[in-house]
C-alpha positions in Angstrom: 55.4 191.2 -46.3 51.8 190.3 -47.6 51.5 186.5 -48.8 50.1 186.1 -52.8 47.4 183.8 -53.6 46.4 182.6 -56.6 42.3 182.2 -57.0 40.8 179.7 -59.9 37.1 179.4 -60.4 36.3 177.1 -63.1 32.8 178.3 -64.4 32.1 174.8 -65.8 34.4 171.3 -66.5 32.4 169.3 -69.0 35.0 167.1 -69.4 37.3 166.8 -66.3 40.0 164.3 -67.8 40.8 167.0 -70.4 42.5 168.4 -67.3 45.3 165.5 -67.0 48.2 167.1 -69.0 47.3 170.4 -67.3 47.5 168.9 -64.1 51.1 166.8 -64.4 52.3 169.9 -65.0 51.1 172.8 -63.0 51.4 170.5 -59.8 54.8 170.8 -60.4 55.6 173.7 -62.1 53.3 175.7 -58.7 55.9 174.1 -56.0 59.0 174.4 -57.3 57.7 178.4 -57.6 56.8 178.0 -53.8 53.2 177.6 -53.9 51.0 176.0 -51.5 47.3 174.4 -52.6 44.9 175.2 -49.7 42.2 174.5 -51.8 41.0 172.1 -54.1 38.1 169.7 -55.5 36.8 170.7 -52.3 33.1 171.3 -51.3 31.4 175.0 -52.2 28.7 176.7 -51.1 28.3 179.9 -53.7 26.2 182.9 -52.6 24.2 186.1 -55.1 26.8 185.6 -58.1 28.9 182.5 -57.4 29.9 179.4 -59.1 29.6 176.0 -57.4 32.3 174.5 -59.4 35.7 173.8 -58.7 37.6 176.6 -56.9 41.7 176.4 -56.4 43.5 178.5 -53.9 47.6 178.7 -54.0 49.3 180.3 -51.4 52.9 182.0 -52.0 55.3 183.9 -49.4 54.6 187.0 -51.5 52.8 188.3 -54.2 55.6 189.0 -56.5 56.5 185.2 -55.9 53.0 184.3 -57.1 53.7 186.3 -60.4 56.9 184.9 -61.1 55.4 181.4 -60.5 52.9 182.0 -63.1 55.3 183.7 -65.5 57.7 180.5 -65.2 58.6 178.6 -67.7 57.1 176.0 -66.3 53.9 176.8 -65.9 53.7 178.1 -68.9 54.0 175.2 -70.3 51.1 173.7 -68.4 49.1 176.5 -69.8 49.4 175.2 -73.1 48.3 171.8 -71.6 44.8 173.4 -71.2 42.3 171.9 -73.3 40.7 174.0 -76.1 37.5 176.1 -75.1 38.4 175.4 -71.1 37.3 178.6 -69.4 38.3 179.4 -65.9 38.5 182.7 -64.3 41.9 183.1 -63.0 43.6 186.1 -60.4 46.6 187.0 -58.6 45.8 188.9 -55.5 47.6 190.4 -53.2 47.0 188.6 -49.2 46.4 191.3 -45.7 49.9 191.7 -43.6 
């Protein structure tokens, strides 16, 4: 069964502390749905289109786990812990067998 990552680039963080109450709860809410950071606050080296800032990658056993994590309760909470105007461009993919 093909693992599920989810993929955050954050276009721009002009104020990185606005990210706190976010934070205290997605850690949270993305391992009790089974997900596993492999990336993040680390370095970046972005090539023809890409964004140098931040980039998270979360690995689940399966995609449809990395949907229900997001759909959960309580990461939707966390969501609404994101500061006004924050922009980040988030996905779901589906990993290779």
């Amino acid at each position: 069964m093909p693992k599920g990552y989810w993929v955050s680039v954050y276009p721009a963080i002009s104020d990185p502390e606005g990210l706190t109450a976010y934070n205290e709860l997605a850690g949270p809410a993305v391992r009790a749905g089974g997900g596993r950071v492999l990336s993040n606050f680390g370095r970046v080296v972005a090539h023809e289109a890409g964004i140098t800032e931040r980039v998270v990658l979360i690995e689940f056993d399966s995609f449809e786990q990395a949907v229900a994590a997001y759909e959960s309760e309580a990461y939707q909470k966390a969501l609404v812990a994101l500061p006004n105007g924050f922009e980040r461009d988030f996905r779901i993919v589906e990993g290779i067998d």
